[in-house]
N, C-alpha and C positions, 0 to 999 in steps of 0.2 A: 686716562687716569691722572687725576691732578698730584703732581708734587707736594711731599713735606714741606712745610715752611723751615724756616732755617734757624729759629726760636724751638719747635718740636727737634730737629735734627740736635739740634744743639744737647737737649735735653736727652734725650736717647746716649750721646755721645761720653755727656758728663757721668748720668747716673746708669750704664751699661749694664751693673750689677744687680740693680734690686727692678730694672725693665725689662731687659731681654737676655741674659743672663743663660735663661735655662729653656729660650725657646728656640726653635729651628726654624729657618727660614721658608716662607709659603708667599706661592703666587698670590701679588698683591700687596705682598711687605716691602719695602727697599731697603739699598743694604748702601752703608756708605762708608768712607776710608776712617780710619780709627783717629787719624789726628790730621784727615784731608779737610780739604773744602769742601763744603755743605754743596756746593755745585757738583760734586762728581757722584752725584748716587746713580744709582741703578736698581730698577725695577725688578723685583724678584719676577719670573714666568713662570719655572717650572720648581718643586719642591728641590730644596739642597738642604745634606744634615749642614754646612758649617757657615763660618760667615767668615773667610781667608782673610786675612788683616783689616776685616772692616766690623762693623758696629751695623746689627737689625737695627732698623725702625718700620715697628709693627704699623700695620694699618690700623684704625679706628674700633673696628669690631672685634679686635684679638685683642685692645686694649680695656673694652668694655668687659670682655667675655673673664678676663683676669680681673677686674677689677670687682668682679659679680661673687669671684673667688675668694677675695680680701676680706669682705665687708657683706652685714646681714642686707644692707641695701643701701642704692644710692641713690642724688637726683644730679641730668645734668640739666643746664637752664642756660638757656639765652636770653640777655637783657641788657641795651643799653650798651650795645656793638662788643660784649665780651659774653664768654660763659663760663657759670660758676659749675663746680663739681664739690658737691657736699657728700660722705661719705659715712654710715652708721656701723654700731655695732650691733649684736641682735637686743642690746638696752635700750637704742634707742641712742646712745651719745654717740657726738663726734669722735670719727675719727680723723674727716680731714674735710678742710674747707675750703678751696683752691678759687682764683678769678684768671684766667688766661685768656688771649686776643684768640685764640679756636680750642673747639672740642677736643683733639688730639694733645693739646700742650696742659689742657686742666686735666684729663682724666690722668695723665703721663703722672704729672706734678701731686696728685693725689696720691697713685701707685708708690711712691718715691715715699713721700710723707708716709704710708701706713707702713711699709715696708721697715723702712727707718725707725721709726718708732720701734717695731715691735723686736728688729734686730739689736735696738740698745734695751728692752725690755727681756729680750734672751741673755743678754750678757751679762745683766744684774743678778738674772736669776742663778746661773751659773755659776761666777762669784761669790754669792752669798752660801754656795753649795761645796766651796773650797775648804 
């Protein structure tokens, strides 16, 4: 099984909350130290509920399979040694437009972006509800 690159890890590491957050660890994710080096991950093999002083980084298909959750649909596209991840709402608008060197770091960076968004469009509403 090929390794995260250290651009995804990275991302996993920064944005912990609105990525992996609320998920559990599964054969096939890796897990890596919370403010280690990108070198020290370790391959999930068997299910575990926690991730002991380190930060999930989901595999590819747990990141799609959420990302299918966010948004009424999405495309990802390879072209020109990067892929884009463009993500809709069920109108039809954007909600995120990402270009990353692999599939795992644009769909991540998408996740992040819809998330983000709609957590500062939570707290407006909330606010305005004071």
């Amino acid at each position: 099984m090929r390794m995260p690159s250290h651009t995804y890890i990275a991302l996993c590491q920064r944005y912990e909350r609105w990525l992996t957050g609320s998920l559990r660890p599964e054969p096939g994710d890796w897990v890596v130290p919370r403010h280690g080096h990108p070198d020290e991950i370790h391959l999930v093999v068997t299910p575990i509920e926690l991730v002991p002083e380190g930060v999930l980084v989901p595999r590819l298909e747990r990141l799609l399979s959420q990302l299918a959750e966010e948004c009424a649909s999405f495309v990802l596209d390879y072209s020109g040694g990067e892929f884009a991840c463009v993500a809709f709402d069920e109108h039809g608008r954007t909600l995120a437009n990402v270009v990353a060197p692999e599939p795992s770091s644009a769909v991540a960076q998408a996740l992040v972006f819809i998330r983000a968004e709609r957590s500062v469009q939570e707290h407006r509403v909330s606010r305005q509800g004071e």
